[in-house]
N, C-alpha and C positions, 0 to 999 in steps of 0.2 A: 186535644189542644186547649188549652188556657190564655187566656188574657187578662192576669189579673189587675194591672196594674189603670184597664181603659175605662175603665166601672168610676172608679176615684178620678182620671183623670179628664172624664165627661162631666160629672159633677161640677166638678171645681169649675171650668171652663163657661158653663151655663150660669149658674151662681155668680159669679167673679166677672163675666164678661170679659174675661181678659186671656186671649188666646193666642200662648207665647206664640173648548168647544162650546156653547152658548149654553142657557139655559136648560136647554133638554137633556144637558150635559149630569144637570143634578139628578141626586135620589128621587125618585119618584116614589110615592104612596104603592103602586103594584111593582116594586124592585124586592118591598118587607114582607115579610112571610105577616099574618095580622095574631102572632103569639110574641112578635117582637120585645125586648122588656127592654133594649138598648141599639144604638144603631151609630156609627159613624162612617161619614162618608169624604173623601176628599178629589174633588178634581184637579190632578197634574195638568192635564191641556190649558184649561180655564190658565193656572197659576203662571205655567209658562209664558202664558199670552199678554200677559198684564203687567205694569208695575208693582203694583200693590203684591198681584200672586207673586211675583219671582220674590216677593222678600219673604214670605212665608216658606214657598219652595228652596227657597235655600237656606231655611232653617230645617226645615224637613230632610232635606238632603244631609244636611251636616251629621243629625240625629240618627237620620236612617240608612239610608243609602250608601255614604262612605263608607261604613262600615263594610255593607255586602258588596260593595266596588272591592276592597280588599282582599274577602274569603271569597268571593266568586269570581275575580278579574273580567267580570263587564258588567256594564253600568245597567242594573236592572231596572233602577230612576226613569230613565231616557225613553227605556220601552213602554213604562207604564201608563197608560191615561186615566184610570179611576180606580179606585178604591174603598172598598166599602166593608166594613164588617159589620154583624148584628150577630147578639143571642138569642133564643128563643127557649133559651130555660137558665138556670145555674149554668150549666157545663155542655151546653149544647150551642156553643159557635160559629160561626162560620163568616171567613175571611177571602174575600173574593177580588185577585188581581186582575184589571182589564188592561189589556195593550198589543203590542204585535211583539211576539216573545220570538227571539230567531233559534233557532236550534243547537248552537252555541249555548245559551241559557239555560233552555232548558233540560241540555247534559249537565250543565255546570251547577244547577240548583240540585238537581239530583245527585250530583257526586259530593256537595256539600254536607247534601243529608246522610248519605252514608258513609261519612268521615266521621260527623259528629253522633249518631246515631244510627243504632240497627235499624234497619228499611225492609220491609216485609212488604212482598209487590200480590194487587189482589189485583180479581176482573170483576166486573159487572155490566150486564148488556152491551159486552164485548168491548168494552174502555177499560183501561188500566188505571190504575189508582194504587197507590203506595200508605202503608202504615208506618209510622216514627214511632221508633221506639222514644222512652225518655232518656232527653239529652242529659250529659252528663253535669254541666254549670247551668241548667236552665229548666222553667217547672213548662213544659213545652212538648207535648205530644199528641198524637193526630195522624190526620190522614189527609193529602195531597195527591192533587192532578195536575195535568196538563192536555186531557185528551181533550177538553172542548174548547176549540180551536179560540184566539184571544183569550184563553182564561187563564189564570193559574188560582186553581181552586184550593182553601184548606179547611177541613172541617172537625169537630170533634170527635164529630160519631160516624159510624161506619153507616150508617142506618139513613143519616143525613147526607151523606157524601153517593151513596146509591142513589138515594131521591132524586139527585139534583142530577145525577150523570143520566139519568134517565128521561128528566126531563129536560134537556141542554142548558143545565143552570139556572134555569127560572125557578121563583119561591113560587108557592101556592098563590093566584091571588087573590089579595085581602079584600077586604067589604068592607064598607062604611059601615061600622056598628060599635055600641058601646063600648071599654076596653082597648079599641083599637089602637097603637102607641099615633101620634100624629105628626106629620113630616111638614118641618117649617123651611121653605124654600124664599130665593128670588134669581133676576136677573142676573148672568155672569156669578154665580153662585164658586166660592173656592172650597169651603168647608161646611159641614151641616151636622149637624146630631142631634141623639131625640134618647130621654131614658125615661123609663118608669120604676122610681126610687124604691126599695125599700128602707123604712124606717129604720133606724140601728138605735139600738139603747144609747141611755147616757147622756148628759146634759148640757151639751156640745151644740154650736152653732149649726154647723151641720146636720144633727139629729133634730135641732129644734124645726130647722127649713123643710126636712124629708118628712116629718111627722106628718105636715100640715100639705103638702105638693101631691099629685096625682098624677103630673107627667110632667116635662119641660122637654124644650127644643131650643136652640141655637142655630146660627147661620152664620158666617163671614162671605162677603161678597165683594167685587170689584163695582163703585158706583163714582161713575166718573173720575177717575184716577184715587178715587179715595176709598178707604175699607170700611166699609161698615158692616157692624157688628150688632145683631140684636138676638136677644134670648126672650122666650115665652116659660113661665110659670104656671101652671094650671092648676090652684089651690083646690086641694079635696075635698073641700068643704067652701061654697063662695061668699062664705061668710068671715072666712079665715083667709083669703085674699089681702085684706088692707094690712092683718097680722103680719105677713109672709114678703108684703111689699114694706112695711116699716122694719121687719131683721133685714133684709136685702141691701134700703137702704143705709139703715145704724151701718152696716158692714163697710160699705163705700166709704160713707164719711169716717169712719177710725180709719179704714187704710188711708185715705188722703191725709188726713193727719201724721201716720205714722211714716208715710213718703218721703217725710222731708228729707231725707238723706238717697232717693229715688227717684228723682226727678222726672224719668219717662213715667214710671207709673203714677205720680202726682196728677201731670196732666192727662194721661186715660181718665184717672177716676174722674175728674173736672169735667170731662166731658161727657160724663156718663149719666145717662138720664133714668128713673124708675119712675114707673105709671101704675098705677092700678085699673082695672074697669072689670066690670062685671066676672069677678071672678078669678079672673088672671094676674099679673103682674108682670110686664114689661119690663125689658132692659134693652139699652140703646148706646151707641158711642159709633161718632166718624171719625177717623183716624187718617192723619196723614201718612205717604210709604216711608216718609221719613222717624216718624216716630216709630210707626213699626219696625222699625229696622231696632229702634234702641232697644224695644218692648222685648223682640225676640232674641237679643245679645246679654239679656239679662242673666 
């Protein structure tokens, strides 16, 4: 199984600051396995429960779930509470649905899959687990469960998807040491991610940012009816911090300039703050659910 598209789409999100059950509800540092290189998480409970989340959640919805409301005729949205995928190498993924899955679903995810793809059924320590073949309009292959109970597990590797059926889902847990990727949290948390860049050629804003970065994290959160949004940079060198907070912010300031015909994204950028300190470089913006609503209509 691949996800190529979450790599680019974490980046930008972190970078850009602009992201079209309680706290304990978040990713937690012992949820990532500590070879992590990327990780995104999303709380459906939290988003339901809020103003701010239902406007995200119903862009999320629009994106995602309609869709599988259609090829699977029930709303697997509804069921789900969290969401989190990370990799732990190039092609070593894994995408883990939590919620109360009712057994309608769970034949219905099944028979989708082998509509659109061969399904080749394995065991291991007496759970069942299914292989995807590759579908035929999608770069999409892997291996999925449902034996541990709230899960719907999918992973890349068969090697991975055993580890975890054998351990009821839990990663290895991580240690506080060097390397480690670092999980930036708060309060009524909706969305969170954390990636450890590699550099790409080329002489691109992008490439200039990832040359000089060693990790980043993002958050969106419900903080009193309002969204706030902040990203951490952790320059690879903390000398190269002030560098990596002046592209970050050149970047802000051209896009507000170039808003003018954008009005919701004019006032994001305005609101958005960049910090430097000892090494890091900060990003920040509170948003109201109203503008979010424009931001994510976009």
């Amino acid at each position: 199984m691949r996800f190529p598209r979450l790599h680019a789409i974490l980046m930008v999100a972190i970078l850009m600051v602009a992201v079209p059950g309680l706290a304990v509800a978040a990713v937690a540092p012992g949820e990532l396995p500590g070879n992590a290189r990327w990780y995104l998480h999303a709380d459906l409970v939290e988003m339901r429960g809020s103003e701010v989340g239902r406007q995200l959640y119903g862009w999320l919805d629009k994106e995602l779930f309609a869709d599988l409301r259609n090829d699977l005729g029930v709303d697997l949205g509804a069921e789900t509470d969290r969401v989190t995928v990370f990799s732990q190498g190039d092609d070593d993924a894994v995408l883990a649905i939590r919620g109360r899955f009712s057994d309608q679903t769970r034949e219905k995810v099944l028979a989708l899959a082998k509509r659109e793809a061969r399904v080749d059924e394995h065991e291991a320590d007496g759970s069942r687990y299914y292989q995807l073949g590759q579908m035929d309009d999608a770069d999409f292959d892997g291996y999925f469960t449902f034996a541990i109970d709230g899960l719907l597990l999918f992973t890349s590797e068969a090697a991975t998807m055993e580890k975890l059926l054998a351990d009821g889902g839990r990663v290895e847990e991580r240690e506080a040491a060097d390397g480690t990727l670092f999980v930036l949290t708060a309060d009524r948390n909706l969305m969170q991610g954390g990636i450890r860049p590699q550099a790409g050629a080329g002489g691109s804003w992008e490439s200039r940012i990832l040359e000089h970065t060693r990790e980043a994290a993002f958050f969106v959160a419900d903080r009193d009816g309002l969204a706030v949004i902040e990203a951490t940079i952790v320059a690879s060198d903390p000398g190269m911090a002030l560098a990596v907070g002046g592209i970050v912010g050149g970047l802000i300031g051209l896009q507000a300039v170039a808003a003018e015909e954008e009005p919701a994204l004019a006032e994001l950028l305005s609101k958005t703050k960049v910090t430097v300190n000892e090494g890091t470089v900060g990003i920040s913006a509170l948003v109201e659910p109203e503008l979010m609503t424009r931001l994510l209509a976009r």
